[in-house]
N, C-alpha and C positions, 0 to 999 in steps of 0.2 A: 386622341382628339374626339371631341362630343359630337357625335350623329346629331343632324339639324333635317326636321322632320315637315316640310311646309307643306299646310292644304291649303288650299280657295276652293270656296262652295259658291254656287249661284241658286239661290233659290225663288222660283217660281210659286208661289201657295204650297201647290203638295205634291211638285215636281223638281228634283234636286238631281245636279249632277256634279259630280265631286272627283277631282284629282290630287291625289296624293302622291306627293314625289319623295323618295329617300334619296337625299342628297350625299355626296361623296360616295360614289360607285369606286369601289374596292379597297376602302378603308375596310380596317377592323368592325366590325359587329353591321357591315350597311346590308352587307348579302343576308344576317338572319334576321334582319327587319323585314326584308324584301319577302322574307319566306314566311315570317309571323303576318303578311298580309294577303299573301297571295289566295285567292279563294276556295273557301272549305268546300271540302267532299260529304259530312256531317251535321248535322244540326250541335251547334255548341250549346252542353248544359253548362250551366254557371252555378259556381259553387255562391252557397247563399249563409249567413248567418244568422237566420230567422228567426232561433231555439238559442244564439247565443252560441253554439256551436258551429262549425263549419260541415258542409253539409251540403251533397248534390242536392239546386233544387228540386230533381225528381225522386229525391228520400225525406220531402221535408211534409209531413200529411197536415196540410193547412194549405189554404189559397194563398198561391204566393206568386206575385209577375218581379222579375228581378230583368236587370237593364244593362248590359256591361256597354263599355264605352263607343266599341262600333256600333249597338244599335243606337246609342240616344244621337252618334251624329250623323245615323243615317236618319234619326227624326228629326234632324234641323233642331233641336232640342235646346235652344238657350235660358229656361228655366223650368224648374219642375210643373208648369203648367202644359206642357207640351203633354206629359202622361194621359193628362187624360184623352188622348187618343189614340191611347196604344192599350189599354187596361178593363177589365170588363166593371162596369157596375161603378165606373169610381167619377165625379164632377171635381175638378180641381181649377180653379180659376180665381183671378182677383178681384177683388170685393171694392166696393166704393170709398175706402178708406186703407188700400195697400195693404190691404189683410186675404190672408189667404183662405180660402174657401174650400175645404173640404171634405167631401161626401163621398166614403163607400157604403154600400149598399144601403142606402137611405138615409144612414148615419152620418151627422156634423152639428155644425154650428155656422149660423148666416150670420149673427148679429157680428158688428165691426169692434164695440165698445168692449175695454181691457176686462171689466167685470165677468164678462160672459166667455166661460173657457172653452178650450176647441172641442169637437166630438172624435178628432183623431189624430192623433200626434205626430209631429214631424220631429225627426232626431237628425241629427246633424255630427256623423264620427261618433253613436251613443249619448250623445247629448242632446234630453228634452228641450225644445223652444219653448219656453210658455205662452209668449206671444203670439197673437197670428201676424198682426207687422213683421215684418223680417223670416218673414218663411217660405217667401217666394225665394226658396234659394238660386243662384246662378248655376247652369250647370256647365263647372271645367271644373278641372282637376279631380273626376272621380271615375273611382273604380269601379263602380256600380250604384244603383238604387231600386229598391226594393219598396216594393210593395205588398203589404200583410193586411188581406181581407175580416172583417170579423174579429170581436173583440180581442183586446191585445191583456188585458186584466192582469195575467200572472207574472210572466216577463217583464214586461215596461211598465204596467200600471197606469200611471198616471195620465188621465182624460185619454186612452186607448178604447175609448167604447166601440167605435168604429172599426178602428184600423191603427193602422202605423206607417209614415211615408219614411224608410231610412236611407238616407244620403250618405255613401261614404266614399270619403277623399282616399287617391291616392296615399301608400303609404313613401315616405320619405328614400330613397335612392332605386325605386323600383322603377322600369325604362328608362335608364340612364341615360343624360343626354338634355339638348335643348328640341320642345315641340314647340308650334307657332302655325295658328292657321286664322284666315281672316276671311270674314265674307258679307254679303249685301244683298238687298234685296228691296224691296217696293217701300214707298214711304218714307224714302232716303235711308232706309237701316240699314246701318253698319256694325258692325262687331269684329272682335280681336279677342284672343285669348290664347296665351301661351305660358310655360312652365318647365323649369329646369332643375333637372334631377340628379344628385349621384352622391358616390360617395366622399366623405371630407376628412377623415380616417379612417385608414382599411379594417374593415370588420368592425368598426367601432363606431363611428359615428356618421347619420347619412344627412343628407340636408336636402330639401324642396323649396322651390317659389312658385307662385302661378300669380297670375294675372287676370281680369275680364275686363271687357269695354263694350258695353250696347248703347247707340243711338239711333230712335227711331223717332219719327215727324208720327201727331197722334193721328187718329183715325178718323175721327170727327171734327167735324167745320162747327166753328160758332159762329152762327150767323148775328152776333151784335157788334162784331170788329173783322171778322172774314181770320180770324187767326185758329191755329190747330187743337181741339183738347184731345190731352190724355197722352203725351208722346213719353218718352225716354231715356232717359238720360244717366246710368249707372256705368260704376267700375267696383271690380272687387278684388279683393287679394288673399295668399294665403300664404303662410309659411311655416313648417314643421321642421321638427328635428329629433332623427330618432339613436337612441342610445344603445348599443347592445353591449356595454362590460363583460358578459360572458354569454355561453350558449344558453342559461335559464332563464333569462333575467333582461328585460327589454323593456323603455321608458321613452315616450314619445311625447313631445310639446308640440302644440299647436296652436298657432295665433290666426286668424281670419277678420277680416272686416270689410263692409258693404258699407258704398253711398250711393242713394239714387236720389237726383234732385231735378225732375224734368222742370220746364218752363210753367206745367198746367196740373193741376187734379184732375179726376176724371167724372166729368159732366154725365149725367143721365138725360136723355130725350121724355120730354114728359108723354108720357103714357095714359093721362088722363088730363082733364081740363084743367088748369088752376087761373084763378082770378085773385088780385091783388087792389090796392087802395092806392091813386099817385100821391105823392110824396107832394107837398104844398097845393096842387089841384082840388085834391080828395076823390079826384077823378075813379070811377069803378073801370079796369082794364082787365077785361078779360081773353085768356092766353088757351086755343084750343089744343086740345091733343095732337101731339109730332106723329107723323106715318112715317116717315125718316130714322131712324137710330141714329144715323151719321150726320145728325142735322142737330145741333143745341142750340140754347142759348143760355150764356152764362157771366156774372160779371163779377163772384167770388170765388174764382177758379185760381188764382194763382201765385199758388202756395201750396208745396206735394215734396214735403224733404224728408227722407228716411236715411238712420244710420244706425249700424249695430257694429260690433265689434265684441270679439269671445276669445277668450283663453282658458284653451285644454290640456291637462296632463294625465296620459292612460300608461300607470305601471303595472306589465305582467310578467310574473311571478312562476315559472313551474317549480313547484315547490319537491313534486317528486313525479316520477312517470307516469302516476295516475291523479293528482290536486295540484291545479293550477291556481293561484290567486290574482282578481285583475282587480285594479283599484280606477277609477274615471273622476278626476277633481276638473270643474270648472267653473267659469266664472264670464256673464254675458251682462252688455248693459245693450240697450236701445234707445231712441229718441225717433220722436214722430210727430212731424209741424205740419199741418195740412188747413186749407181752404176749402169748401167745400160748398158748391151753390146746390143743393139737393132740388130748387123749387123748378129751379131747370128757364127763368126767365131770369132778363139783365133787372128785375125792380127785385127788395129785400124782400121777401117774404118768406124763405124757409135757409135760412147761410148758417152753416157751421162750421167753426172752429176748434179746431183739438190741437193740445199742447201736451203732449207724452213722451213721459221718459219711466223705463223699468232697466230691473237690475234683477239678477238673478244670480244666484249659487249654489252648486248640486255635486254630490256624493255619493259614489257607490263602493262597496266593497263585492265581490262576488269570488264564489269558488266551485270551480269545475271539476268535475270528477269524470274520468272517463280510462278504466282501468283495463279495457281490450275486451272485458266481457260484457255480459246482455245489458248490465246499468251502466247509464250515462246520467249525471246528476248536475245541476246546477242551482247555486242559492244564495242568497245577502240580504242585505241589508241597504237603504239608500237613503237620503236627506235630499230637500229640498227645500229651498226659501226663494221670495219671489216678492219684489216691492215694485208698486206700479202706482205713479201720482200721475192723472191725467186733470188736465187744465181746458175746459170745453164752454162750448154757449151755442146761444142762437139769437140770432139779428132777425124780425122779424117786424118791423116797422110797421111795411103794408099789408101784414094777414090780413084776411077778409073770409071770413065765415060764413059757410052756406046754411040759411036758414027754409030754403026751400023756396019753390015759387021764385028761382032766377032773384031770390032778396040777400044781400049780403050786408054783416055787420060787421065793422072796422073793430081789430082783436091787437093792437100794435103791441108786440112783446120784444124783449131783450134780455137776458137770462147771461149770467157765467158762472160759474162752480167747478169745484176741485174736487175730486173722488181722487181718495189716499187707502190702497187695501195692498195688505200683506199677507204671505199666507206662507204658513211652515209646515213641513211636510214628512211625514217617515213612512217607512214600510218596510216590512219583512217577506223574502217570500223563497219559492221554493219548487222547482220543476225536475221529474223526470221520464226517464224511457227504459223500458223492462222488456224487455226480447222473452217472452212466454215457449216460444219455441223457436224454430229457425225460419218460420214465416210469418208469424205472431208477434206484435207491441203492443203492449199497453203503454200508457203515457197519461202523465197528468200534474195537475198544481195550483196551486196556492197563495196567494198572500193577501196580508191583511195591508189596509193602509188608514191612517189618522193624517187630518188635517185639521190644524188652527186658522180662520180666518179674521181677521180687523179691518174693520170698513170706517172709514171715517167723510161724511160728503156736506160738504157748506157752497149752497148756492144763494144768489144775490140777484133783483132784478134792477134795470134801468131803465130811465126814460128810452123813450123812441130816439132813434139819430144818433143814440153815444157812440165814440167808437167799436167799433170791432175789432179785435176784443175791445172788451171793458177794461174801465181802473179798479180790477180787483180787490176787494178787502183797501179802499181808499177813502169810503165814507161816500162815496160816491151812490152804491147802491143798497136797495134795502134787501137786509136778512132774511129770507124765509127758508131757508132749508138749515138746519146743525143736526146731523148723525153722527152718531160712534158706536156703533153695534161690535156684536165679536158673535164666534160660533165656531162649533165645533164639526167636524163632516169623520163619518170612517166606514169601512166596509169589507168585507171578504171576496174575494173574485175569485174562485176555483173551474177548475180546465181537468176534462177529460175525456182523452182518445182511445182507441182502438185501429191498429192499422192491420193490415192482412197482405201479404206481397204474394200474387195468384201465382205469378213467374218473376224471371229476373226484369221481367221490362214492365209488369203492369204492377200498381200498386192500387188496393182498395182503403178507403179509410171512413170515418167517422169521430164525432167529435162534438161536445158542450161545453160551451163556457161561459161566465156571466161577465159582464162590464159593466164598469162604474167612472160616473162623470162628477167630477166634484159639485155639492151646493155651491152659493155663494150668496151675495146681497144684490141687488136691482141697483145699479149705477144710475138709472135715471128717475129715484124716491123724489120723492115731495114733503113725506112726512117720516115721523118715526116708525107709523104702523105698514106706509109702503115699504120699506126698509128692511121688513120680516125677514129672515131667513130662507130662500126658497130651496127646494130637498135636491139633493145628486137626483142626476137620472142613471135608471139601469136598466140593462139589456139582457137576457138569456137568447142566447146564439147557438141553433143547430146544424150542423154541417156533414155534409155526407159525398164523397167524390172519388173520384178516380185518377191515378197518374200514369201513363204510358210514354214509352218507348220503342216504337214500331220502326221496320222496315230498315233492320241495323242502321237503329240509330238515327235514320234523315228526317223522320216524324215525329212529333211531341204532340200529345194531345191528351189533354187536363180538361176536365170536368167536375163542375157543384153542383148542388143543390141547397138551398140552404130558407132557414126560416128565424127572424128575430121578432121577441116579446118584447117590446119595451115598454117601460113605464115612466113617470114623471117626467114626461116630455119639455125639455126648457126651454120654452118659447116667446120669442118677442111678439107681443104684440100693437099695431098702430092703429089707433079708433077715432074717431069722434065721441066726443061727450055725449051721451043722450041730451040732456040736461042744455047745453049750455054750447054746446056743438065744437067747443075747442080741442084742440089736437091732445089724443091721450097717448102716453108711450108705455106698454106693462111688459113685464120680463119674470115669465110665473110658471110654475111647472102646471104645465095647461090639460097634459091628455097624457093617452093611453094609444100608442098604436101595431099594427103588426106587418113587416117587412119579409115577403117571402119571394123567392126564386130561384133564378139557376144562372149560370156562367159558363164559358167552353174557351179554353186557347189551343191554339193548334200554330205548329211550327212546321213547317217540309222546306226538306235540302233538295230542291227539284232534280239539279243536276250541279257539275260543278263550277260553282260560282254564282247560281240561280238558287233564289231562298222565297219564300214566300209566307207571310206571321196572318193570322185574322184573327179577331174574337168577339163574342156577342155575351151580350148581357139582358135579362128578364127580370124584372122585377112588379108584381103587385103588391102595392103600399096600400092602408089606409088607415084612416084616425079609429080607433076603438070607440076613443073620448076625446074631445076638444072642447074643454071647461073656456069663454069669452068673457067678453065682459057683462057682467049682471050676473053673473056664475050658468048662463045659458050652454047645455050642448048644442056645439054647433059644426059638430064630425061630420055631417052629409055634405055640409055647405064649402068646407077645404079639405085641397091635396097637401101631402108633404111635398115640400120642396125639394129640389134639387134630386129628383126620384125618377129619370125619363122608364117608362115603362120596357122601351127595349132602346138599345144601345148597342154597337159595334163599329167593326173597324177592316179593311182590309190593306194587305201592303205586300209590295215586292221589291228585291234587290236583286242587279245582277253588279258582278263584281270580276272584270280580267285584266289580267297584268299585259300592260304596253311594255315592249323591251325588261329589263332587268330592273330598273329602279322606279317606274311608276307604276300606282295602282288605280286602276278609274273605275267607277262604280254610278249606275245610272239610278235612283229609289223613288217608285209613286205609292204615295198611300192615302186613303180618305177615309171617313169615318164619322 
């Protein structure tokens, strides 16, 4: 009979108190549940795949926070944006168009539009996202997730300039049985998420389901109808199924798919004045800066539908006791409809629409070597292709242009255009680790990666008042934009460590690597010459820190240092025309900048059942070079973004078992 595992959580902001009961007291397997919860004497390390290997993470010499599943649900954790409160140096949060935001240690990418690639990867089971829509993933059904500070170049590759966010599911018959937990909290949110696991032939084949469900009321009031922007509305699913015909030889499928389709987009409180033109009046109405965040107003807000859906098949192979071979075929589509009042008033003046859908397909081969002595090797080969058609415009009827002296000129515009870019991808690469002596590593790696890109963009404008959207490509509006560029991108990213283990619990290391972010083309061209090609950006990344294990075991305490070079910075830029004062959008490799600090996590098993996590992050950023518009430096005058100078976090759990089958656990933490 299956163990049924129920939690209910109540959370308060950043106070949670949680009871987990194991149900059927003295069935088969409910006493070693009871004991897999009962509170550690220990700090638990978790094993990490960082290096693609398995791997304590206090043996792995690279920044690395990894998450197994009681910490993220003692973070309240319903999607990978909760990290960033638990992580040093990293901003992860969603962006004004359901795209995900990513910054370690100064490293990402803000812009929302498909053109503009991320600065650090989220993988999903080994599988690159291209997209940043669809990477706010749900956290159920995982075993862990990990986070990989500093470029990721050699292993992953692909737009790892930053980092790497790896999410990985549950695998298929592992805690066997039905789990199911549900909880609520402020803003009417609810959620549910539960998953059933075992085996469906013995030794032979295991099967999974899970489930998620979040609904939340949004944060912010619009004050032009009194109704909520920005709430909730998602479910997601997952199902696997793993093969094992013999002991060598294991083949796992995995199907998952999300849909979130809240009521609202999510509205920005204007932050500075904006003035508009009324609509049959010509009246000038001007709208001051909100002191409120939670205060908008918006009247093209509603429309916010995201859906993706992936299928994966990872076959591995030990081909003998020392060359494993693992093969990862998959296959993801997305779609992304959104409304969008950016101008932040109920008159037209800044509304955008986007209509996206991408498709994606990716290949790897790789082969492990790990034959008991000092080399451990890993290497392949990978494919990637990627088609992204986005269907976009802006409704701006009432723009009103500041020409100074409180004078404004009526600029009525209405735009839609289709950006069509493909991009095919291969790489080669190649890492390993050399035991020099019995306290001594070297380690290091390689690969090359080539990229083809095709951009194709035709925009149209319209009178004022057409709809929103427009009758694309209907004769309806006139042609000014037709591109079809192509380009080439490639680069080498080489990695190399030195580790040193002082004793059995501390570990010293050091470490360089460079990272590479693909070029691509300016999604938002006018002409053929905006359209240019703009260059990858690249990162040289130096790393230097410490791993310990103190006080048998109950303390963990990790330390960086660390400094990035980068260059050709891809940056959006939004200006006014000198000339003419209309709204300009440029997306150009602008500067030169340099990212330097330090990091610390610390973990203590106080006593038993009592744990305590903190960690702090340092970071001085600044622009070297910041090429603007007129080709002016203007590096004094901006910060990087997403860069808070110091950062941290504190938290505790206590954890004791009531009678034999419940386990109740009290956790605060801020940050």
């Amino acid at each position: 009979m299956p163990l049924t595992r129920l939690s209910q959580t109540v959370s308060v902001h950043a106070l949670s108190v949680a009871l987990l009961m194991t149900a059927g007291a003295g069935l088969a397997g409910a006493q070693e549940v009871a004991e897999q919860a009962r509170p550690a004497t220990t700090s638990d390390v978790i094993t990490v795949t960082a290096r693609r290997r398995e791997e304590s993470l206090q043996d792995v010499p690279l920044s690395v926070s990894a998450f197994g599943e009681r910490e993220l649900e003692a973070l309240q954790a319903s999607d990978i944006t909760s990290l960033q409160n638990a992580v040093p140096n990293l901003t992860l949060h969603t962006g004004d168009a359901e795209n995900a935001v990513i910054y370690i240690r100064g490293v990402g990418q803000v812009d929302s539009l498909a053109f503009a690639e991320p600065g650090v990867g989220v993988y999903l089971d080994d599988v690159y996202l291209a997209r940043t829509q669809g990477a706010v993933l749900d956290v159920f059904d995982v075993e862990r997730i990990e986070v990989l500070r500093g470029p990721q170049g050699t292993l992953y590759g692909r737009n790892t300039i930053g980092g790497a966010v790896r999410f990985i599911s549950t695998r298929p018959g592992d805690n066997p049985g039905l789990q199911m937990e549900a909880g609520f909290g402020d803003y009417n949110h609810v959620f549910a998420r539960a998953r059933v696991s075992g085996e469906l032939s013995e030794d032979q084949v295991a099967g999974k389901l899970a489930l998620f469900y979040s609904s939340r009321d949004g944060y912010a009031t619009n004050e032009v109808d009194g109704s909520d922007d920005g709430d909730v509305n998602r479910i997601s699913g997952r199902a696997g199924l793993l093969f094992t015909p013999s002991d060598n030889l294991e083949f796992e499928l995995t199907l998952d798919a999300s849909q979130d389709s809240p009521d609202t987009s999510r509205t920005p409180a204007r932050a500075t004045e904006v003035a508009g033109f009324e609509p049959g009046t010509g009246a000038l109405v001007q709208f001051p800066a909100q002191s409120d965040p939670y205060q908008i107003r918006a009247s093209f807000n509603d429309l916010d539908d995201l859906s993706s859906w992936g299928l994966s098949g990872r076959l591995r192979w030990q081909l003998n006791d020392a060359i494993a071979l693992t093969s990862i075929t998959a296959w993801r589509d997305m779609s992304y409809d959104s409304n969008l009042d950016l101008d932040g008033t109920e008159m037209e003046i800044f509304e955008i629409f986007v209509r996206e859908d991408a498709e994606q397909f990716s290949q790897e081969f790789r082969l492990d070597y790990d034959a008991g002595g000092p080399l451990q090797a890993t290497g392949g080969v990978y494919y990637f292709r990627d088609s992204d058609e986005t269907f976009n415009g802006l409704a701006g009827q009432s723009i009103a242009l500041p020409l100074g002296g409180n004078v404004y000129f009526p600029y009525p515009l209405q735009s839609g255009s289709v950006n069509d870019q493909t991009t095919d991808a291969w790489a080669a690469f190649f890492d390993a680790s050399y035991a020099l002596t019995e306290r001594l590593r070297l380690s290091g790696g390689l690969r090359y990666t080539h990229e083809n890109k095709s951009f194709v963009r035709l925009q149209e404008l319209y009178a004022p008042g057409t709809a929103n959207p427009p009758p694309f490509q209907t004769g309806a509006g006139l042609v000014v934009t037709d591109i079809d560029a192509e380009e080439d991108f490639s680069a080498f990213t080489p990695r190399i460590g030195l580790d040193y283990a002082v004793s059995d619990t501390v570990m010293l290391y050091a470490l360089a690597s460079r990272g590479f972010k693909s070029g691509g083309f300016d999604g938002r061209s006018n002409t053929t010459f905006d359209a240019s090609a703009y260059d990858p950006e690249f990162v040289w990344s130096y790393e230097a820190g410490f791993k310990s294990t103190l006080a048998d075991g109950r303390v963990i305490f990790n330390a960086a240092i660390f400094r990035n070079d980068y260059t050709d910075l891809q940056l959006s830029s939004f200006t006014a025309n000198p000339g003419t004062g209309a709204f300009e959008a440029q997306f150009t490799n602008a500067g030169e900048a340099v990212i330097q600090g330090m990091e610390a996590e610390l973990s203590w098993q106080a006593a038993s059942g009592l744990s305590f996590n903190a960690h702090m992050g340092y970071m001085d950023a600044h622009y070297e070079e910041y090429i603007g518009p007129g080709g002016v430096d203007i590096s004094d005058a901006r910060e990087l973004v997403n860069t808070p100078e110091w950062s941290g976090g504190v938290a505790g759990t206590y954890e004791w078992m009531v009678g034999d089958d419940w386990l109740a656990s009290a956790h605060v933490d801020a940050a």
